[in-house]
mmCIF file of the N, C-alpha and C atoms, coordinates in Angstrom:
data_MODEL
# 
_entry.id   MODEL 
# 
loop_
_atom_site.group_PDB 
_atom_site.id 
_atom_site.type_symbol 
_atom_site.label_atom_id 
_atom_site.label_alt_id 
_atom_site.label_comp_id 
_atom_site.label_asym_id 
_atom_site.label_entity_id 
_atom_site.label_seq_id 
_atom_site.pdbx_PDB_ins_code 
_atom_site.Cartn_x 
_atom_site.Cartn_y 
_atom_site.Cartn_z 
_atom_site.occupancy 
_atom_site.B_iso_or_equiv 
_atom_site.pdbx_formal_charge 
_atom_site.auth_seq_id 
_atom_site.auth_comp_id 
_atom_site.auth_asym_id 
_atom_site.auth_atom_id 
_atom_site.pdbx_PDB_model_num 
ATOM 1   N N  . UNK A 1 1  ? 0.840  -1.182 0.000   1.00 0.00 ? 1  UNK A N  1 
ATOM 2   C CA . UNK A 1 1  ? 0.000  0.000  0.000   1.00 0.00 ? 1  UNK A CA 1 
ATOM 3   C C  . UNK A 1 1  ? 0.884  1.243  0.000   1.00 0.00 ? 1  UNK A C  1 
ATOM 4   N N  . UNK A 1 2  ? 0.592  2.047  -0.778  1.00 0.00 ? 2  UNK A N  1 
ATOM 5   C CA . UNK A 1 2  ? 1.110  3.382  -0.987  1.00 0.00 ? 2  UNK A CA 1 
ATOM 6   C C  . UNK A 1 2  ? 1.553  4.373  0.307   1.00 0.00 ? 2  UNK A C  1 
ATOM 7   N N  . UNK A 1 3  ? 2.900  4.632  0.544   1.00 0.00 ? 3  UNK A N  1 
ATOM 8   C CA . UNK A 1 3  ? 2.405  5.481  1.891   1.00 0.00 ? 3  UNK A CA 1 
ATOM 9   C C  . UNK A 1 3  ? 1.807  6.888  1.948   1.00 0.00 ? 3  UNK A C  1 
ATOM 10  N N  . UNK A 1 4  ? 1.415  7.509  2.589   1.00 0.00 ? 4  UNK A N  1 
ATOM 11  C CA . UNK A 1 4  ? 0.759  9.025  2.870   1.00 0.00 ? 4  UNK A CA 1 
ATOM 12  C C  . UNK A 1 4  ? 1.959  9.870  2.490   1.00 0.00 ? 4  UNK A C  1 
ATOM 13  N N  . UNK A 1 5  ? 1.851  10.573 2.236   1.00 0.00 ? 5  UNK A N  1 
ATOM 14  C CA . UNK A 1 5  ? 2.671  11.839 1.909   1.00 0.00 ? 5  UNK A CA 1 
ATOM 15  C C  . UNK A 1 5  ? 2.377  13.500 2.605   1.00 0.00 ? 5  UNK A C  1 
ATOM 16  N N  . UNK A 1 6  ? 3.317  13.272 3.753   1.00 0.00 ? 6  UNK A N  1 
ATOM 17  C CA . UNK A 1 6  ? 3.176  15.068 4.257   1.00 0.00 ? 6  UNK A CA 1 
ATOM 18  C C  . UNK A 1 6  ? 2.829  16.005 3.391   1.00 0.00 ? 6  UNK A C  1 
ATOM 19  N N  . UNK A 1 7  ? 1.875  16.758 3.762   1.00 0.00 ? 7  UNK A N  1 
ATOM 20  C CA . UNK A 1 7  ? 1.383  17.912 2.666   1.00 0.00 ? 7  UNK A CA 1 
ATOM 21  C C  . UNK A 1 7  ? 2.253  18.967 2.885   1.00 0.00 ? 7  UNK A C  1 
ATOM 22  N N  . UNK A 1 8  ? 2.834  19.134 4.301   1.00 0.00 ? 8  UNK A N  1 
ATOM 23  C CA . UNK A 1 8  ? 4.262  20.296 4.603   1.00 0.00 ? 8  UNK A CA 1 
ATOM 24  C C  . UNK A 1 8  ? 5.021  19.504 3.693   1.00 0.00 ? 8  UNK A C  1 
ATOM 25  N N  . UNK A 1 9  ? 5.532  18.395 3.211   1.00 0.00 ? 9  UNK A N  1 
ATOM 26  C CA . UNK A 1 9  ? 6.744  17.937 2.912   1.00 0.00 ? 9  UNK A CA 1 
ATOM 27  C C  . UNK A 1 9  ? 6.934  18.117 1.142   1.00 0.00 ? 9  UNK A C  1 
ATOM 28  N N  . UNK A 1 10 ? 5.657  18.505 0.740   1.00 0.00 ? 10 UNK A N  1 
ATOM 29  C CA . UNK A 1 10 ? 5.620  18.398 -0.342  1.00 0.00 ? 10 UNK A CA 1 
ATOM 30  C C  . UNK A 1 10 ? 5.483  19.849 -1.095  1.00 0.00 ? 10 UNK A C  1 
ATOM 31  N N  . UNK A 1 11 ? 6.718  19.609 -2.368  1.00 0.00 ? 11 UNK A N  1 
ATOM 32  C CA . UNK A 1 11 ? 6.403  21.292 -3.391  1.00 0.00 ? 11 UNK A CA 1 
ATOM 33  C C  . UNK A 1 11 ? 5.894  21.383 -4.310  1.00 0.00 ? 11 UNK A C  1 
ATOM 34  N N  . UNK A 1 12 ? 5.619  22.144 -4.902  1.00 0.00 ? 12 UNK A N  1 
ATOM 35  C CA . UNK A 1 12 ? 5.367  22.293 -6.162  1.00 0.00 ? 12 UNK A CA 1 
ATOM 36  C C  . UNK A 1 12 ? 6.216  21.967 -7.083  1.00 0.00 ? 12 UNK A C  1 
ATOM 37  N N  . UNK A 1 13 ? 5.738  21.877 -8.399  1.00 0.00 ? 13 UNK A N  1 
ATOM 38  C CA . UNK A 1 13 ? 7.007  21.727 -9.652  1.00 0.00 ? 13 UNK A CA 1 
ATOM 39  C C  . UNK A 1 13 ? 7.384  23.079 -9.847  1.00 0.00 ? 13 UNK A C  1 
ATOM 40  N N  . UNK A 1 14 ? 6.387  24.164 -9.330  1.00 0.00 ? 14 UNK A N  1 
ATOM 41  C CA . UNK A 1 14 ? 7.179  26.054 -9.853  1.00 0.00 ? 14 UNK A CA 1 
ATOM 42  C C  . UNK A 1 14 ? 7.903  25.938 -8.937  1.00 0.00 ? 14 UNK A C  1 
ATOM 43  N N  . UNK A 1 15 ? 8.305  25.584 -7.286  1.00 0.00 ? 15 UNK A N  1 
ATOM 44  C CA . UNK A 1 15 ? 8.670  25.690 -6.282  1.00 0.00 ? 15 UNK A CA 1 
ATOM 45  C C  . UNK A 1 15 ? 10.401 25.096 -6.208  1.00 0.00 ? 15 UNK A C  1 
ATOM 46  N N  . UNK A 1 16 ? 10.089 23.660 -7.224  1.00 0.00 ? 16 UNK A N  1 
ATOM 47  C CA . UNK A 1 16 ? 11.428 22.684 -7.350  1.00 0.00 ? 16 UNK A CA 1 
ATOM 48  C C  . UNK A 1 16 ? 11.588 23.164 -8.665  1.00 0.00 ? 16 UNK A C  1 
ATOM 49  N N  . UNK A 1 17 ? 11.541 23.326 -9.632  1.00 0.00 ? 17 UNK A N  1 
ATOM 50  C CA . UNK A 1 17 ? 11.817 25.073 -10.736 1.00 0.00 ? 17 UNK A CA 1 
ATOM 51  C C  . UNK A 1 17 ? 12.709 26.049 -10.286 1.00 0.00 ? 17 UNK A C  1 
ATOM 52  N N  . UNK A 1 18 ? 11.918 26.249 -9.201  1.00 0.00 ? 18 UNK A N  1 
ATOM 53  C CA . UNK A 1 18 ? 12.550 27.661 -8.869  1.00 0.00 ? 18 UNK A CA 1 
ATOM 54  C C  . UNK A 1 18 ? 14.380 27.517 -8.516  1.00 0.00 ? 18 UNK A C  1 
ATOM 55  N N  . UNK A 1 19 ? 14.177 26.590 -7.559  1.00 0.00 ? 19 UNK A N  1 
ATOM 56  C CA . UNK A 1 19 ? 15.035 25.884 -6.288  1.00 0.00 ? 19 UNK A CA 1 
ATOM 57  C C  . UNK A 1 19 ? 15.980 25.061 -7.530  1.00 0.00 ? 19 UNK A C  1 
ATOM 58  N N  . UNK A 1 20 ? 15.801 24.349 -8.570  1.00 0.00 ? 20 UNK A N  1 
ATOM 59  C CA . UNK A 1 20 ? 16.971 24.239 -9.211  1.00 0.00 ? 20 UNK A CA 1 
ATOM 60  C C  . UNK A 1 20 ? 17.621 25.718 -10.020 1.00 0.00 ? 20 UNK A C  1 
ATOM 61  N N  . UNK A 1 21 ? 16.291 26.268 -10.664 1.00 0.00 ? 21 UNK A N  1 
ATOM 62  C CA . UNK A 1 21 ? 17.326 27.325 -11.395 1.00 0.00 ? 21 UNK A CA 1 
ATOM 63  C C  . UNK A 1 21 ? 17.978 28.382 -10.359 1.00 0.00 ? 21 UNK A C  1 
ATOM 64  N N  . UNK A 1 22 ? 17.806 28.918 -9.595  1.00 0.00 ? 22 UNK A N  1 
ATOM 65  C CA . UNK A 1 22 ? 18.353 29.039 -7.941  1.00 0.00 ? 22 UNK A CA 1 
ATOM 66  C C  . UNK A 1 22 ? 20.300 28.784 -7.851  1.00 0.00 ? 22 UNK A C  1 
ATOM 67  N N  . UNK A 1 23 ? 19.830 27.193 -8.291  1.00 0.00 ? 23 UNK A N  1 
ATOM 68  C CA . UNK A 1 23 ? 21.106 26.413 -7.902  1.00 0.00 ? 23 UNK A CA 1 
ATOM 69  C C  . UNK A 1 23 ? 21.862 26.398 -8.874  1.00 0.00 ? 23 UNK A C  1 
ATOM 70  N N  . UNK A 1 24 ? 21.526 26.428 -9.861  1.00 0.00 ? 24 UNK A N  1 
ATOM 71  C CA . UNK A 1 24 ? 22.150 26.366 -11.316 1.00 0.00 ? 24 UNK A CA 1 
ATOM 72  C C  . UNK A 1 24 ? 22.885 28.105 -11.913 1.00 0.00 ? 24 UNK A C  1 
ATOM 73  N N  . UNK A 1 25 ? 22.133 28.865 -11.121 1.00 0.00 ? 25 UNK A N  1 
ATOM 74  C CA . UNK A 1 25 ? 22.911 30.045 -11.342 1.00 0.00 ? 25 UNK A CA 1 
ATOM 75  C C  . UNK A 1 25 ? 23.755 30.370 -10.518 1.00 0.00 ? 25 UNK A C  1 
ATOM 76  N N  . UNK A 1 26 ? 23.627 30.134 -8.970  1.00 0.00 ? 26 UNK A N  1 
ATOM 77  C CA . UNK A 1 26 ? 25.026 30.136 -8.518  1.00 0.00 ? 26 UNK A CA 1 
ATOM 78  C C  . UNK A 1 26 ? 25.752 29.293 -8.312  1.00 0.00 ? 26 UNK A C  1 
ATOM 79  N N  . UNK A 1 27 ? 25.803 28.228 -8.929  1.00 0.00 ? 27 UNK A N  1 
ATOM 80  C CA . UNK A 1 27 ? 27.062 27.363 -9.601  1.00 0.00 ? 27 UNK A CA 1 
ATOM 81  C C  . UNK A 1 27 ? 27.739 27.852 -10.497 1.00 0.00 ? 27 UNK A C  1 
ATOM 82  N N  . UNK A 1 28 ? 26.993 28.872 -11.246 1.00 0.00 ? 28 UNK A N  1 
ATOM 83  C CA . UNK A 1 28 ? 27.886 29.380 -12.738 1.00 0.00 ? 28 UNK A CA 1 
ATOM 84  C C  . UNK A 1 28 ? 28.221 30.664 -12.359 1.00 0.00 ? 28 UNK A C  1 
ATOM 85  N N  . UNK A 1 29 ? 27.924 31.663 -11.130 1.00 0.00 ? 29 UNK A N  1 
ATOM 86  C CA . UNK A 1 29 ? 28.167 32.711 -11.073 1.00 0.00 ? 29 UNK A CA 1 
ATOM 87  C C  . UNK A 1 29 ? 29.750 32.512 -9.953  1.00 0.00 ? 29 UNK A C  1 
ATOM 88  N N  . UNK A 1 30 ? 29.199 31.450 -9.572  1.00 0.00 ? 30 UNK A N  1 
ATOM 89  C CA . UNK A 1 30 ? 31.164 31.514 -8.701  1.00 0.00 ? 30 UNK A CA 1 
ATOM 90  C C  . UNK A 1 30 ? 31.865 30.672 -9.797  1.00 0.00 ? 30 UNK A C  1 
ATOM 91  N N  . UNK A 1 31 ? 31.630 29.690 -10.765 1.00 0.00 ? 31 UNK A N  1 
ATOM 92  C CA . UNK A 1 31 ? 32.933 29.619 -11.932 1.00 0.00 ? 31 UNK A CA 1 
ATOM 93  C C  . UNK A 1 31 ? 33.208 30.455 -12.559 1.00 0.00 ? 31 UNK A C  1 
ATOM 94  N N  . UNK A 1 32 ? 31.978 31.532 -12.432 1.00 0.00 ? 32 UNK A N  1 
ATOM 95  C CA . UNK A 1 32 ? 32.550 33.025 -13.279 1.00 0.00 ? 32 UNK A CA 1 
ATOM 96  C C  . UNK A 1 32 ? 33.339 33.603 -12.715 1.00 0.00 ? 32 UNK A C  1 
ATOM 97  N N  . UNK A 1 33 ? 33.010 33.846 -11.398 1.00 0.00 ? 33 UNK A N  1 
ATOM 98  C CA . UNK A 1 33 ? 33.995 34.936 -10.016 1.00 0.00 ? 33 UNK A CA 1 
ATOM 99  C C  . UNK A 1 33 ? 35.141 34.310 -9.841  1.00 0.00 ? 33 UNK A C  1 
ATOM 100 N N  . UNK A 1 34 ? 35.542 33.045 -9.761  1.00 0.00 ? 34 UNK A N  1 
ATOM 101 C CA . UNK A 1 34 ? 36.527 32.359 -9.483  1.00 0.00 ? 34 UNK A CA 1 
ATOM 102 C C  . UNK A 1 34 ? 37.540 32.135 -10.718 1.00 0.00 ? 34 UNK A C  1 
ATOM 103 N N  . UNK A 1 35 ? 37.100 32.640 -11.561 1.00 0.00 ? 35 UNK A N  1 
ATOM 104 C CA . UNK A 1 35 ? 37.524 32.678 -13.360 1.00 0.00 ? 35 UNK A CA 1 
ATOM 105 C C  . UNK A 1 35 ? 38.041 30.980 -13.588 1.00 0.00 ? 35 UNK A C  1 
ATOM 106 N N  . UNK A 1 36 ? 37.316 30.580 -13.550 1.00 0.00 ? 36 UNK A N  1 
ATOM 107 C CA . UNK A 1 36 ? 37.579 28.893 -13.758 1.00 0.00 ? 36 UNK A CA 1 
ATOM 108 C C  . UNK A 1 36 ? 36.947 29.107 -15.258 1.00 0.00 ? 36 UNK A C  1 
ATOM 109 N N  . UNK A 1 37 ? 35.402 29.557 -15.660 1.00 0.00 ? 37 UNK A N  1 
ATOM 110 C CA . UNK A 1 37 ? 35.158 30.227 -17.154 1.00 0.00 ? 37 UNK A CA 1 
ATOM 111 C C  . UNK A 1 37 ? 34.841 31.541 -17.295 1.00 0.00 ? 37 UNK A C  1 
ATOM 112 N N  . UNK A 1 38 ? 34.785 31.626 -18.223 1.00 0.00 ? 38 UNK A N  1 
ATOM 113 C CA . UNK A 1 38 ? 34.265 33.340 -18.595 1.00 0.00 ? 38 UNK A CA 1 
ATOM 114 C C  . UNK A 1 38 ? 32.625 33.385 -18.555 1.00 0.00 ? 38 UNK A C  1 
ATOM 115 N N  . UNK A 1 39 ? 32.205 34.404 -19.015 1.00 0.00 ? 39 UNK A N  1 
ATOM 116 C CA . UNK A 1 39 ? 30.912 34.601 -19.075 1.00 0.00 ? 39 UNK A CA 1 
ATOM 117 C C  . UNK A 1 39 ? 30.499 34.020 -20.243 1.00 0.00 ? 39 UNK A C  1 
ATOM 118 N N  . UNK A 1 40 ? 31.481 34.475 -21.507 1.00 0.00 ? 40 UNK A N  1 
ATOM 119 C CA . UNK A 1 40 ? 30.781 33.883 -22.797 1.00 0.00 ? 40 UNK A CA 1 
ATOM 120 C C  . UNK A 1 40 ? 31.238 32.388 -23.099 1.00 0.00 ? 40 UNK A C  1 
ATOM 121 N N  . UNK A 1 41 ? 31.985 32.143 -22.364 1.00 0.00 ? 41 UNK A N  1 
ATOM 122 C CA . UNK A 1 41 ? 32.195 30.584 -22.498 1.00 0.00 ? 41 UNK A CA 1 
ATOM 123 C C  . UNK A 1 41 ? 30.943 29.572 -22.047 1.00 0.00 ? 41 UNK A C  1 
ATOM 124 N N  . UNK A 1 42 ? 30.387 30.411 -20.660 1.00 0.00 ? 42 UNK A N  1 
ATOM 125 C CA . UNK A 1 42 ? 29.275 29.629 -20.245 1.00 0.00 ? 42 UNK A CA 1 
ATOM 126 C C  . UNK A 1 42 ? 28.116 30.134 -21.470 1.00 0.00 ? 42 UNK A C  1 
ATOM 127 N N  . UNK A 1 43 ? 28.219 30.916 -21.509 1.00 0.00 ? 43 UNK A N  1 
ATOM 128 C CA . UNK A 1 43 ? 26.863 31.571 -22.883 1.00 0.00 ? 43 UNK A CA 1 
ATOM 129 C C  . UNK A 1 43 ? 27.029 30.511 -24.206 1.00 0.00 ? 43 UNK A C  1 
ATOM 130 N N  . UNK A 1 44 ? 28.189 30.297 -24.349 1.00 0.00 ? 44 UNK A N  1 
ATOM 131 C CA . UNK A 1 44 ? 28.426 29.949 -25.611 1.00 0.00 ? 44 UNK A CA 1 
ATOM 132 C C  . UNK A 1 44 ? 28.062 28.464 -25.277 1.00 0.00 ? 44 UNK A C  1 
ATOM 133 N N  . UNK A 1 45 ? 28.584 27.338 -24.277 1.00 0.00 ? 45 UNK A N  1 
ATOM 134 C CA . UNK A 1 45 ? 27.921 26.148 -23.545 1.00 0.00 ? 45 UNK A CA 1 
ATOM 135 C C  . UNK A 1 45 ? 26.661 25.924 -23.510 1.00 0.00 ? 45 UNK A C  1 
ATOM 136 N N  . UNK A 1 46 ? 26.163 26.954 -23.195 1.00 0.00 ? 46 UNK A N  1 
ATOM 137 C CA . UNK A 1 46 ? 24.197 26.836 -22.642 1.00 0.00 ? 46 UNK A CA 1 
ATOM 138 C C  . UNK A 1 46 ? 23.448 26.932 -23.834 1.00 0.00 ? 46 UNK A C  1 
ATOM 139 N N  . UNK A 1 47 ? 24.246 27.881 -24.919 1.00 0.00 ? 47 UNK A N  1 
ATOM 140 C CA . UNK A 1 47 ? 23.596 27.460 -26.295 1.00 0.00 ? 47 UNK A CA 1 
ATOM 141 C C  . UNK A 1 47 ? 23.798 26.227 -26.797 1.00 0.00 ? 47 UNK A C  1 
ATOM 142 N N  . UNK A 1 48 ? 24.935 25.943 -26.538 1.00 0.00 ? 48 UNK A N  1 
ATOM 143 C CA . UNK A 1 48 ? 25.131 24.520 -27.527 1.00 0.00 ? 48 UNK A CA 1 
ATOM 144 C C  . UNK A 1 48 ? 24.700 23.178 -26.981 1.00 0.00 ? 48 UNK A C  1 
ATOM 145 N N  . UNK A 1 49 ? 24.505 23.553 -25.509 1.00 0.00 ? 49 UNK A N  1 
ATOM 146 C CA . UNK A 1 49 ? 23.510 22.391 -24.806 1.00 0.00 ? 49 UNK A CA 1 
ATOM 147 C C  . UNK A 1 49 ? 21.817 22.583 -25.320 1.00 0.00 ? 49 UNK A C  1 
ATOM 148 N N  . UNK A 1 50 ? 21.290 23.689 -25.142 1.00 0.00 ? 50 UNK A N  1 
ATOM 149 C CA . UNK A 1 50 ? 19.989 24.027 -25.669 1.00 0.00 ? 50 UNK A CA 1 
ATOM 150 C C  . UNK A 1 50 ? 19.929 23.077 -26.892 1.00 0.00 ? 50 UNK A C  1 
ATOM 151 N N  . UNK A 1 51 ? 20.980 23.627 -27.923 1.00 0.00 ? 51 UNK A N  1 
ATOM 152 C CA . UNK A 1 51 ? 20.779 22.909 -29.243 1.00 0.00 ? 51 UNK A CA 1 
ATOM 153 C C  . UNK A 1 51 ? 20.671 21.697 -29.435 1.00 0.00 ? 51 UNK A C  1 
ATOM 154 N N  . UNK A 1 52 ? 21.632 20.960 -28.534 1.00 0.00 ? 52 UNK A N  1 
ATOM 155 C CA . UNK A 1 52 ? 21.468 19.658 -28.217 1.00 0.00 ? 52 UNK A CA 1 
ATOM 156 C C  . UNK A 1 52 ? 20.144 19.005 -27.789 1.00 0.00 ? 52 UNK A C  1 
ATOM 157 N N  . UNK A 1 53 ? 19.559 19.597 -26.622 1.00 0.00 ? 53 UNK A N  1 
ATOM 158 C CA . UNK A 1 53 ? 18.180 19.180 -26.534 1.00 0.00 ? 53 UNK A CA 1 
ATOM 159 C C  . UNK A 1 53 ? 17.473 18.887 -27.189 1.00 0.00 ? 53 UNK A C  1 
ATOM 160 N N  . UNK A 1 54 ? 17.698 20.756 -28.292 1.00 0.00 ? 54 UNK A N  1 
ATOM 161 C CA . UNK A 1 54 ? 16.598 20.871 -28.898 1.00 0.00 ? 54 UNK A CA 1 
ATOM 162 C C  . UNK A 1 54 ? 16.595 19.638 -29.921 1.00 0.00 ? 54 UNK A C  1 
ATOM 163 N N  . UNK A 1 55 ? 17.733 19.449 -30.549 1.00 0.00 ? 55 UNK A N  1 
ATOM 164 C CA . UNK A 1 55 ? 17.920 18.516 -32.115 1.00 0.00 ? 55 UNK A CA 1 
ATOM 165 C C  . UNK A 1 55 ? 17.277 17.092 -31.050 1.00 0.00 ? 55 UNK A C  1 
ATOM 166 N N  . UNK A 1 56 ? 17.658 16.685 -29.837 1.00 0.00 ? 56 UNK A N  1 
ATOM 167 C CA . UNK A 1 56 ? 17.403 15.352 -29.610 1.00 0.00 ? 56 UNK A CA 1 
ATOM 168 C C  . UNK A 1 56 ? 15.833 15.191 -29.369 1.00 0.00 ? 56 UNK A C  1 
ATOM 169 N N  . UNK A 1 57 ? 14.481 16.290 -29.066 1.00 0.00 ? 57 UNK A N  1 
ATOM 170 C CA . UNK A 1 57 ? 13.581 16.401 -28.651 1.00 0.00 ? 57 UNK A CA 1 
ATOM 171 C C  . UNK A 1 57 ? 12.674 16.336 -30.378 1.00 0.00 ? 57 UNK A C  1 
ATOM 172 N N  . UNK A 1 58 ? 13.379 16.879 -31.043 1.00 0.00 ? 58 UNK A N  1 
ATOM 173 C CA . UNK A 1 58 ? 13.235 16.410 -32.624 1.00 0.00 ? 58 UNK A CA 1 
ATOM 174 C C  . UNK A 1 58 ? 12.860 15.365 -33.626 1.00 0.00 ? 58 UNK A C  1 
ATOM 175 N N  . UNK A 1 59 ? 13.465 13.879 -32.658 1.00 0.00 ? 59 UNK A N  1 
ATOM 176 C CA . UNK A 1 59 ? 14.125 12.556 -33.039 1.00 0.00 ? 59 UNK A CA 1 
ATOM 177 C C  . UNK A 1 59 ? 12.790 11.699 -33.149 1.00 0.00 ? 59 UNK A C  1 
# 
């Protein structure tokens, strides 16, 4: 049988959305500060991952 699920324990998908992109920007804003990459290196990455998606969401 299924167990119950806390209604405090539980988020939304805008909530766990939020809370990754959150996390995902300051992961890239201290490899920026820390100059591990540049700005347009990550720009230039996030496009070519996008593209990737996009061509595999295509298939």
């Amino acid at each position: 049988m299924a167990e119950k699920l806390d209604p405090k324990e539980i988020v939304s998908f805008k909530e766990l959305l939020m809370a990754n992109s959150i996390q995902v920007d300051a992961i890239a804003q201290l490899l920026i500060e820390k100059g591990i990459i540049t700005k347009e290196e990550f720009f230039a990455e996030l496009k070519q991952v996008q593209s990737q998606y996009q061509s595999n969401t295509d298939d």
